[in-house]
Chimera marker file (.cmm) of the C-alpha trace (Angstrom):
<marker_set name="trace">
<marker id="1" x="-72.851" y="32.953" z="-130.452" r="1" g="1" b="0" radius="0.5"/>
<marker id="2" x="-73.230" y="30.111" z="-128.276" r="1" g="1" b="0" radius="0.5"/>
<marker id="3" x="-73.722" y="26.009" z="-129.213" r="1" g="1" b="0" radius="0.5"/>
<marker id="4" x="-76.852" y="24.525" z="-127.040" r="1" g="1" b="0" radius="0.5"/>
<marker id="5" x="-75.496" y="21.243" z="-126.185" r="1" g="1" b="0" radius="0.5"/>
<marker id="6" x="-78.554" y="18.658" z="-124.825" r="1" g="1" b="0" radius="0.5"/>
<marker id="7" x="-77.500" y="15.566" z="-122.478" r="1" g="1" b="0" radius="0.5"/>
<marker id="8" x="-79.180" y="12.265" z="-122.906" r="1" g="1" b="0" radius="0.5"/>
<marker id="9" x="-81.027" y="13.112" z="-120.238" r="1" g="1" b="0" radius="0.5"/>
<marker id="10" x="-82.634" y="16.329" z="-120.921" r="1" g="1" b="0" radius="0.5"/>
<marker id="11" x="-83.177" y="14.645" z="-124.456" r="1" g="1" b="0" radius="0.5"/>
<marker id="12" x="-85.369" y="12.061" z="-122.646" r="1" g="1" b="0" radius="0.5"/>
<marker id="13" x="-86.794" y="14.561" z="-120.956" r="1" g="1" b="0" radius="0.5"/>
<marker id="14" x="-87.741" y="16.696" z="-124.024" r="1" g="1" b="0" radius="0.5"/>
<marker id="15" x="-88.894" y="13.115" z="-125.842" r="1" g="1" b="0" radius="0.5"/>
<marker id="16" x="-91.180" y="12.089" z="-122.894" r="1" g="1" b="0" radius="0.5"/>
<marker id="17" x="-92.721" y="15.518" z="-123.135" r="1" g="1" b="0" radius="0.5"/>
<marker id="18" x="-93.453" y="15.507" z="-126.638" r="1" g="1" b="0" radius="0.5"/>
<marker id="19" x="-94.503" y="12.425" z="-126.725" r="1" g="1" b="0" radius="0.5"/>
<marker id="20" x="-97.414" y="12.932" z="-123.966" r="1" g="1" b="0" radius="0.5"/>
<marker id="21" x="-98.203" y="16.401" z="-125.595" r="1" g="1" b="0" radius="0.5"/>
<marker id="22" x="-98.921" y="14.404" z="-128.711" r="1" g="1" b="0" radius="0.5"/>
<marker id="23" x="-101.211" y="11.880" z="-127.362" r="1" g="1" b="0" radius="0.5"/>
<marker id="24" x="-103.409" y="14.619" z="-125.693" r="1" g="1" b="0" radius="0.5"/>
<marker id="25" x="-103.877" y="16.346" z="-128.789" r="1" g="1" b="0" radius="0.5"/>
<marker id="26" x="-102.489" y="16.490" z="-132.362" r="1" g="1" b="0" radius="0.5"/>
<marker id="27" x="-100.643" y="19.394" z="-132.525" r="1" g="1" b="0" radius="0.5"/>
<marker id="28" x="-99.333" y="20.219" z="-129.144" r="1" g="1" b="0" radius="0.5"/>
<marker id="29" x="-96.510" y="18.252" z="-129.161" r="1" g="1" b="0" radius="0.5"/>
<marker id="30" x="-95.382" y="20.983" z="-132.216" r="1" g="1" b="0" radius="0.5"/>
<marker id="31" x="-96.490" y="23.092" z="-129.729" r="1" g="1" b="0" radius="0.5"/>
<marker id="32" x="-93.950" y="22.249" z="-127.253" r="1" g="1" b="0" radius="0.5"/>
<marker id="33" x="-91.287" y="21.743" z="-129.345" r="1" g="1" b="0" radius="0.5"/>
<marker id="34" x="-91.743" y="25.544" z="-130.950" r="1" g="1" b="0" radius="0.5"/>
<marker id="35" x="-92.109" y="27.043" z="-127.107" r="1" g="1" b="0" radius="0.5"/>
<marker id="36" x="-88.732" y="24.889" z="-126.387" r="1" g="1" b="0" radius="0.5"/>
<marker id="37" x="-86.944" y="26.543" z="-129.648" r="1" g="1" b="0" radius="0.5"/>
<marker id="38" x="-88.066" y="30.167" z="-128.197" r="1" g="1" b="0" radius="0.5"/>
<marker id="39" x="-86.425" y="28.903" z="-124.567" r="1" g="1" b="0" radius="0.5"/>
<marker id="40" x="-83.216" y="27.486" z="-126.283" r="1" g="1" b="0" radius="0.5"/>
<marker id="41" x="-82.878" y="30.639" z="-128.494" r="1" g="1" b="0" radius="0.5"/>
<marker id="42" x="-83.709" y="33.158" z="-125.374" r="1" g="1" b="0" radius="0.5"/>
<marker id="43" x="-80.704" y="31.362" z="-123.290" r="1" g="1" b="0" radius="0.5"/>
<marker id="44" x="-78.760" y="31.392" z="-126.453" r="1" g="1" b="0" radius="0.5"/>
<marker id="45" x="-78.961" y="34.958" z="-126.700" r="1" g="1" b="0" radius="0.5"/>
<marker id="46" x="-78.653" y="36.088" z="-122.979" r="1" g="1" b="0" radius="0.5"/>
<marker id="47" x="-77.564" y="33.015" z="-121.128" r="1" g="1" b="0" radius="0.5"/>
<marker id="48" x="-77.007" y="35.395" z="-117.679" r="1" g="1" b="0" radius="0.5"/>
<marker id="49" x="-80.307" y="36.627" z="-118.045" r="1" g="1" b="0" radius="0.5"/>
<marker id="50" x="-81.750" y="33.782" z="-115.718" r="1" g="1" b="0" radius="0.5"/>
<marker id="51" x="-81.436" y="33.129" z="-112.297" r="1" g="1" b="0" radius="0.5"/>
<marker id="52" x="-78.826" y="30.897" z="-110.636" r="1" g="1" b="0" radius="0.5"/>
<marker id="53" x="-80.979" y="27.836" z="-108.822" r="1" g="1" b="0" radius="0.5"/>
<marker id="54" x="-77.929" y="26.351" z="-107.574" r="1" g="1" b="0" radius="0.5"/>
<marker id="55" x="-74.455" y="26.761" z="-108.091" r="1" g="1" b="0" radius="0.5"/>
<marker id="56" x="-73.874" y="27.447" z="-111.671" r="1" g="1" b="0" radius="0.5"/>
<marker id="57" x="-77.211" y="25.713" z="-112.756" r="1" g="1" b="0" radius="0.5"/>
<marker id="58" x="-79.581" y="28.053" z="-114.538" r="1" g="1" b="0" radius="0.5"/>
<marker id="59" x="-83.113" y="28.024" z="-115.161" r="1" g="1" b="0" radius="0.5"/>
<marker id="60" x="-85.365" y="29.226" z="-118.126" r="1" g="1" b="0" radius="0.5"/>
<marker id="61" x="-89.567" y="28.584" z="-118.084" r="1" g="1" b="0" radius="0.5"/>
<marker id="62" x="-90.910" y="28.140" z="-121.222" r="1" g="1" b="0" radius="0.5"/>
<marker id="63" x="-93.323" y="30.141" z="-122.816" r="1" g="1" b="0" radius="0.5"/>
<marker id="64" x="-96.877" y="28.475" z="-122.523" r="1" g="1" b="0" radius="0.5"/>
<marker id="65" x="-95.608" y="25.556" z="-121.006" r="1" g="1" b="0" radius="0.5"/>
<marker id="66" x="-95.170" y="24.481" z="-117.849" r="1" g="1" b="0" radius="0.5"/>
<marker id="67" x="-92.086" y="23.151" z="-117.840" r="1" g="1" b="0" radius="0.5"/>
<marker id="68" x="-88.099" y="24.358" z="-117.154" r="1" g="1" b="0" radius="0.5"/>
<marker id="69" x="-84.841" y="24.169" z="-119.079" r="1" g="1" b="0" radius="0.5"/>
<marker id="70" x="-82.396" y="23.684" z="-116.929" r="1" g="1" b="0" radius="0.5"/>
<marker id="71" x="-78.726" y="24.490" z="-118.040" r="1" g="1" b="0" radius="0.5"/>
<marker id="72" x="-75.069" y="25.922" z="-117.631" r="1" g="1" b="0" radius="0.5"/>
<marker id="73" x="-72.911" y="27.713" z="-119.523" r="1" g="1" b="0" radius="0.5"/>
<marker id="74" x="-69.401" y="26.793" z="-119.918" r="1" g="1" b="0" radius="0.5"/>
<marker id="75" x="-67.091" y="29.025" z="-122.257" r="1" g="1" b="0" radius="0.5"/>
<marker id="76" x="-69.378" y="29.191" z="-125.195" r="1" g="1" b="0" radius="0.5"/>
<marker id="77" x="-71.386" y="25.942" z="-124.707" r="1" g="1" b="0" radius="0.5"/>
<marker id="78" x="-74.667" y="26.073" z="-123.413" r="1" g="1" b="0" radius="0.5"/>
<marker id="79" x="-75.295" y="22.561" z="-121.724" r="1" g="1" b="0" radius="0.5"/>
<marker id="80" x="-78.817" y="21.801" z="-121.209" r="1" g="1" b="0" radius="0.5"/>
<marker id="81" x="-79.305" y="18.798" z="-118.519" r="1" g="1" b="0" radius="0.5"/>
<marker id="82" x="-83.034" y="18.772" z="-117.646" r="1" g="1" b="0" radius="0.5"/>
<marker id="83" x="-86.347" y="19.804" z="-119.291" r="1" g="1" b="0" radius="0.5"/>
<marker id="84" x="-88.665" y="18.967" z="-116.644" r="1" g="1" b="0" radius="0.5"/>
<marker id="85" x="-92.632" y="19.907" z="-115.825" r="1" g="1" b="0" radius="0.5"/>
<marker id="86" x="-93.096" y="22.164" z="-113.068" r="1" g="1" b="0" radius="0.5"/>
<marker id="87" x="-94.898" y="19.931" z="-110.630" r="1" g="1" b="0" radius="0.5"/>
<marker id="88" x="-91.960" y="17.307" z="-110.507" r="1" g="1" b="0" radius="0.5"/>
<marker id="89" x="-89.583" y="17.322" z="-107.472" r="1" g="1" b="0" radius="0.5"/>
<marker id="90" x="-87.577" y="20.460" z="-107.602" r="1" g="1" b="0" radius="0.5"/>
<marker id="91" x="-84.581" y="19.200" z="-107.238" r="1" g="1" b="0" radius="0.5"/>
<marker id="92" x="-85.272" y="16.240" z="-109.310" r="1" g="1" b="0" radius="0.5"/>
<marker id="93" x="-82.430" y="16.833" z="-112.332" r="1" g="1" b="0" radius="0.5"/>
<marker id="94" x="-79.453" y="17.688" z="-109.473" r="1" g="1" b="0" radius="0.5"/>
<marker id="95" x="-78.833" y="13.989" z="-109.956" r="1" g="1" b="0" radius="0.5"/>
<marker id="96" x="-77.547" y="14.580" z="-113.274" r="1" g="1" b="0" radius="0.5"/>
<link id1="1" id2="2" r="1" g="1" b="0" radius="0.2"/>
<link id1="2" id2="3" r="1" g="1" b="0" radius="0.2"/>
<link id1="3" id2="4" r="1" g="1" b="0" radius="0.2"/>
<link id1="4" id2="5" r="1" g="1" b="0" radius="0.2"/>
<link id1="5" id2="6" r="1" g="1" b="0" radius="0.2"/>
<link id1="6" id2="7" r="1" g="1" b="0" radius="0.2"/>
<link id1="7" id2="8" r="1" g="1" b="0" radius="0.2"/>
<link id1="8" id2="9" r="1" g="1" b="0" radius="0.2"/>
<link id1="9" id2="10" r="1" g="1" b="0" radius="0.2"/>
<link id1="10" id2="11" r="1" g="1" b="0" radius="0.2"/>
<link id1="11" id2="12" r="1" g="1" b="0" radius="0.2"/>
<link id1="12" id2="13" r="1" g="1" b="0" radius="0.2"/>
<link id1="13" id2="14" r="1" g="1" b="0" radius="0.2"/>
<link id1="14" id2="15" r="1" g="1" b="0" radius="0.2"/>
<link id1="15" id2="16" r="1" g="1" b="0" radius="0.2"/>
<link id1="16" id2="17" r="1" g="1" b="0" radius="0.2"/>
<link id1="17" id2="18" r="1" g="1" b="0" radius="0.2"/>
<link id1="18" id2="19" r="1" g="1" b="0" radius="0.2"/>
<link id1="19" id2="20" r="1" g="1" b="0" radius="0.2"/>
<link id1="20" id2="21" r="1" g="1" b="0" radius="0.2"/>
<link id1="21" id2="22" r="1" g="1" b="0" radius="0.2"/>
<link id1="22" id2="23" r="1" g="1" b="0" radius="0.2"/>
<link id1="23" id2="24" r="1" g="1" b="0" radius="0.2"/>
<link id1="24" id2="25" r="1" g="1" b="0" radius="0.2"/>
<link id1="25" id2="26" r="1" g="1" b="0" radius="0.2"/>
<link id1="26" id2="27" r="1" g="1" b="0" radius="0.2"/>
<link id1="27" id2="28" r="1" g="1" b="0" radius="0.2"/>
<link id1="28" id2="29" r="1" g="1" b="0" radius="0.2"/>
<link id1="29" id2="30" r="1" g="1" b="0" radius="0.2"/>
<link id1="30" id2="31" r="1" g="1" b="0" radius="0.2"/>
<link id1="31" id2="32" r="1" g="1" b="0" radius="0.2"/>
<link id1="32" id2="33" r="1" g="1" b="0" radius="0.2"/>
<link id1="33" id2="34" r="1" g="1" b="0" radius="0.2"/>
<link id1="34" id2="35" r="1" g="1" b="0" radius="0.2"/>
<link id1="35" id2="36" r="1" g="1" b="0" radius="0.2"/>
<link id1="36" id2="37" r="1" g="1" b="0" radius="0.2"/>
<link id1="37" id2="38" r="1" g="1" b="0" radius="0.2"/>
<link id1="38" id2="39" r="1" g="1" b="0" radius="0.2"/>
<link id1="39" id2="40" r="1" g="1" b="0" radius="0.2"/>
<link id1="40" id2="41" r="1" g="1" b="0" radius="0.2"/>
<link id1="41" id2="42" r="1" g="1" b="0" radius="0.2"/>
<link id1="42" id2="43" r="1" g="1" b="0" radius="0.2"/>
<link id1="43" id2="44" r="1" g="1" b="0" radius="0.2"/>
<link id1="44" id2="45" r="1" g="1" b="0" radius="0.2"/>
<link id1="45" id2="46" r="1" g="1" b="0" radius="0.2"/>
<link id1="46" id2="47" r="1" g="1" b="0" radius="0.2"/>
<link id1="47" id2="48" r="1" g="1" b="0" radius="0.2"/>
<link id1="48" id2="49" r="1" g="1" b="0" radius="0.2"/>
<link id1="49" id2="50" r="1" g="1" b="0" radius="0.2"/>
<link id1="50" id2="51" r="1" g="1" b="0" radius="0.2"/>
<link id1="51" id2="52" r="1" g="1" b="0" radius="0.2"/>
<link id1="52" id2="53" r="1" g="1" b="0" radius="0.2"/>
<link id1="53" id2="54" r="1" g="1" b="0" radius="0.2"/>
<link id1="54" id2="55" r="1" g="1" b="0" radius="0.2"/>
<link id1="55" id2="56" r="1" g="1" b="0" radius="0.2"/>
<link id1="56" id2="57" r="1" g="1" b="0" radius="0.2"/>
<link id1="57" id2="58" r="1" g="1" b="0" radius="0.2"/>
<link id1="58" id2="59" r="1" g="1" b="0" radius="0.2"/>
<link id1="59" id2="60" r="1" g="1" b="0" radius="0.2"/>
<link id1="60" id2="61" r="1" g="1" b="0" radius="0.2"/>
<link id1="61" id2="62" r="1" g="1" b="0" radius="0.2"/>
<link id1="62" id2="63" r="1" g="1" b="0" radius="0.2"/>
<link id1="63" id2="64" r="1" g="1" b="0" radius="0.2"/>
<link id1="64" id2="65" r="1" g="1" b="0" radius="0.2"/>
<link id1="65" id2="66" r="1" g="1" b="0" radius="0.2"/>
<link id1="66" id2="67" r="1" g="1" b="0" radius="0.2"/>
<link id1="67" id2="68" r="1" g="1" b="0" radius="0.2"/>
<link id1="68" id2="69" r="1" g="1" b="0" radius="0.2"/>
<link id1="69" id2="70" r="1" g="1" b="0" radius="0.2"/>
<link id1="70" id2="71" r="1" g="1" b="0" radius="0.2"/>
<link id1="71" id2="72" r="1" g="1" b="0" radius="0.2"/>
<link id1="72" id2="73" r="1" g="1" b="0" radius="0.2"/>
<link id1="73" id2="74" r="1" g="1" b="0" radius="0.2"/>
<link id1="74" id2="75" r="1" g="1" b="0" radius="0.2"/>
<link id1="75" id2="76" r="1" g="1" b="0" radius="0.2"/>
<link id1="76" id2="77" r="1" g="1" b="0" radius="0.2"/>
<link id1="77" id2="78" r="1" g="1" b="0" radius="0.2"/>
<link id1="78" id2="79" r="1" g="1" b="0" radius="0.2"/>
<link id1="79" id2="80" r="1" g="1" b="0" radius="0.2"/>
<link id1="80" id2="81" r="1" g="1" b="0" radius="0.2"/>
<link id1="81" id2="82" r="1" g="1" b="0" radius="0.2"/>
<link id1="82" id2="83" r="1" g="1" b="0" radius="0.2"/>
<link id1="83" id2="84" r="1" g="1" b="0" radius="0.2"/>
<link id1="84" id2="85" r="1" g="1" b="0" radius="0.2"/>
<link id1="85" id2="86" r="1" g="1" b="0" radius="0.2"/>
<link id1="86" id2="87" r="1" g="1" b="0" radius="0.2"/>
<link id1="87" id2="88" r="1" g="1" b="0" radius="0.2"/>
<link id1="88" id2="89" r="1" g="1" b="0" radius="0.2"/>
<link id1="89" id2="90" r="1" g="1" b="0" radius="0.2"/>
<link id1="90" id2="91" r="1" g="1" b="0" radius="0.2"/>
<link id1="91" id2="92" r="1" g="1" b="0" radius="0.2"/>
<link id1="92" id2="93" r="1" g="1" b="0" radius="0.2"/>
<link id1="93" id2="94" r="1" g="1" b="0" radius="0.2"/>
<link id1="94" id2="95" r="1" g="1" b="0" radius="0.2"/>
<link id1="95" id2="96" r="1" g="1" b="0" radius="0.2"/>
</marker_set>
């Protein structure tokens, strides 16, 4: 099995998220968090199952959510370097 390694910057990402899903409601921030565990653990268990965005960058949606995990596999590391919302600039983690 694969190891999900998270960058600083897709734990910001993931942070900010939770954060904002907290102050609109108590409980949805456990909400994103469990929707980001069934993303993490659908890449973990068929990391070629998503589609190549651009070069060997990957992208899963999560469930319920509308937000993307962006990540690459390397040997048998999973590196995840964004966890962005669908409406932001769709190239906005290529400058990690």
């Amino acid at each position: 099995m694969k190891s999900t390694l998270f960058t600083s910057a897709a734990e910001a990402d993931v942070e900010e998220a939770l954060q904002w899903y907290d102050s609109q409601r108590p409980g949805l921030g456990a909400a994103f968090l469990h929707a980001l565990d069934i993303a993490v653990m659908a890449v973990v268990s068929n990391p070629e199952a998503y589609a190549v965005i651009h070069r060997q960058i990957r992208r899963a949606l999560l469930p319920k959510f509308p937000y993307g995990l962006f990540y690459r596999v390397l040997d048998e590391t999973i590196i995840v370097i964004a966890c962005l919302h669908a409406k932001r600039h769709p190239r906005a983690w290529r400058t990690r």
